[in-house]
C-alpha positions in Angstrom: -270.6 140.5 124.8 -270.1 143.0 122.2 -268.2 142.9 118.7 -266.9 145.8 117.4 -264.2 147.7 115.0 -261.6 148.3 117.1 -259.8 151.7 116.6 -256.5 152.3 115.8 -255.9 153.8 119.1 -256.9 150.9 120.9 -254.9 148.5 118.8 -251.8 148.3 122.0 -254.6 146.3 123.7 -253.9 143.3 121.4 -250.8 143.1 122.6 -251.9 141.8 125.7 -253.7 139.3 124.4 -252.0 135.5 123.2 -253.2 136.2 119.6 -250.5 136.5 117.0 -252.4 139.9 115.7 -250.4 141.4 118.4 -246.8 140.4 117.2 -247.8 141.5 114.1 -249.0 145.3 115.0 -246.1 147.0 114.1 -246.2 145.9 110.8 -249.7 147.4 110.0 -251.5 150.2 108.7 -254.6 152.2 109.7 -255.4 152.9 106.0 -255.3 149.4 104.8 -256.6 146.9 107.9 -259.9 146.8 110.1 -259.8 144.5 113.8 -262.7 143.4 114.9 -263.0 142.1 118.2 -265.3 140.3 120.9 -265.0 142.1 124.3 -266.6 140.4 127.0 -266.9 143.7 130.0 -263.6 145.2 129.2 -261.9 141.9 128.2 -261.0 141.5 124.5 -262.2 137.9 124.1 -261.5 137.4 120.3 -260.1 139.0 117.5 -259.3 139.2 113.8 -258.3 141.4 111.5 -258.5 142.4 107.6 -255.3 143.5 106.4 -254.8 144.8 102.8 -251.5 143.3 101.7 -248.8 143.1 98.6 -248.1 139.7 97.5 -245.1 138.9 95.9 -245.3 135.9 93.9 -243.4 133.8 91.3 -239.4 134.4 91.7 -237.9 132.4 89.6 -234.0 132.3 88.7 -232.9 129.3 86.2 -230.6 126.9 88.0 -227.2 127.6 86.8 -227.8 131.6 87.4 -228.7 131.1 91.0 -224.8 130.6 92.4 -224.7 134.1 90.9 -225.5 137.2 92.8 -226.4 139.2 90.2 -229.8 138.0 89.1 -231.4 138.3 92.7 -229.6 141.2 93.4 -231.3 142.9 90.2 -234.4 141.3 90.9 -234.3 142.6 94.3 -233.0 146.2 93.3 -236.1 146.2 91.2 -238.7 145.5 93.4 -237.6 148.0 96.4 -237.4 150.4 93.2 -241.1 149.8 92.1 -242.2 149.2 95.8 -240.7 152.8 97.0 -242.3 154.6 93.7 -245.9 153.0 94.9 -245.2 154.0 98.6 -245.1 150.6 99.7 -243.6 150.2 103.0 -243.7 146.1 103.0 -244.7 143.1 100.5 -244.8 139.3 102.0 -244.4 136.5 100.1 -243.4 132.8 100.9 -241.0 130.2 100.3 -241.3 127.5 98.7 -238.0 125.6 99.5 -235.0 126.2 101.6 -232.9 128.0 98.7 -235.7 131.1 98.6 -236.0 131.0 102.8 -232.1 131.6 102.6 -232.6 134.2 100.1 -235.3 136.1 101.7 -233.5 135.9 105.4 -230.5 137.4 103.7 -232.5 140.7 102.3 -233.9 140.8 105.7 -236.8 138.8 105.9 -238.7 138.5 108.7 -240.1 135.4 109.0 -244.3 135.6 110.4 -246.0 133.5 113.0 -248.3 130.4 111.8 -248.9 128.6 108.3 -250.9 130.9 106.1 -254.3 129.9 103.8 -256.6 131.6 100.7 -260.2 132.0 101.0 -262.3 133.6 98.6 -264.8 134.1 101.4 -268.0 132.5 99.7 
């Protein structure tokens, strides 16, 4: 068996495998995520991947303001502002209760495969 950084170029091949990293491949960039994988002969065997990301954390809109469109709406016009003048193609956040899943479905979320963890890797 061998493990190895798989190049960019090679990255379709995940999409033959079961893992989720393949329904995600479309979503991610050469510049900001490494794949390692375990190929046993010409089989990939195993897989995972470090992905740089940008977290979006902490919307908050005070209960009697969230009937209202406008407080997301400038919320959201902000952040696709900010995001475009970084050259951010994508942020992922999550949601905490059905009111924010709504919200984020309705400005085109798309929800992602599996529950997700933090590890500080120590």
């Amino acid at each position: 068996m061998v493990t190895r950084l798989l190049p960019p170029d090679e990255w379709p091949r995940l999409a033959e495998t079961t893992a989720d990293l393949g329904k995600v491949l479309h979503l991610l960039k050469p510049s900001g995520t490494a794949i390692c994988v375990v190929e046993d002969g010409d089989e990939i065997v195993g897989c995972w991947s470090i992905q740089s990301v940008y977290w979006v954390e902490g919307l908050w809109i005070r209960e009697d303001h969230r009937k209202r469109t406008s407080v997301g709406r400038r919320l959201w016009r902000w952040l696709r502002s900010v995001t475009r003048d970084l050259g951010i193609e994508g942020v992922m956040t999550g949601a905490a209760d059905d009111q924010v899943r709504d919200l984020l479905l309705s400005i085109d979320g798309k929800k992602l495969p599996d529950m997700y963890y933090f590890s500080t890797g120590s």
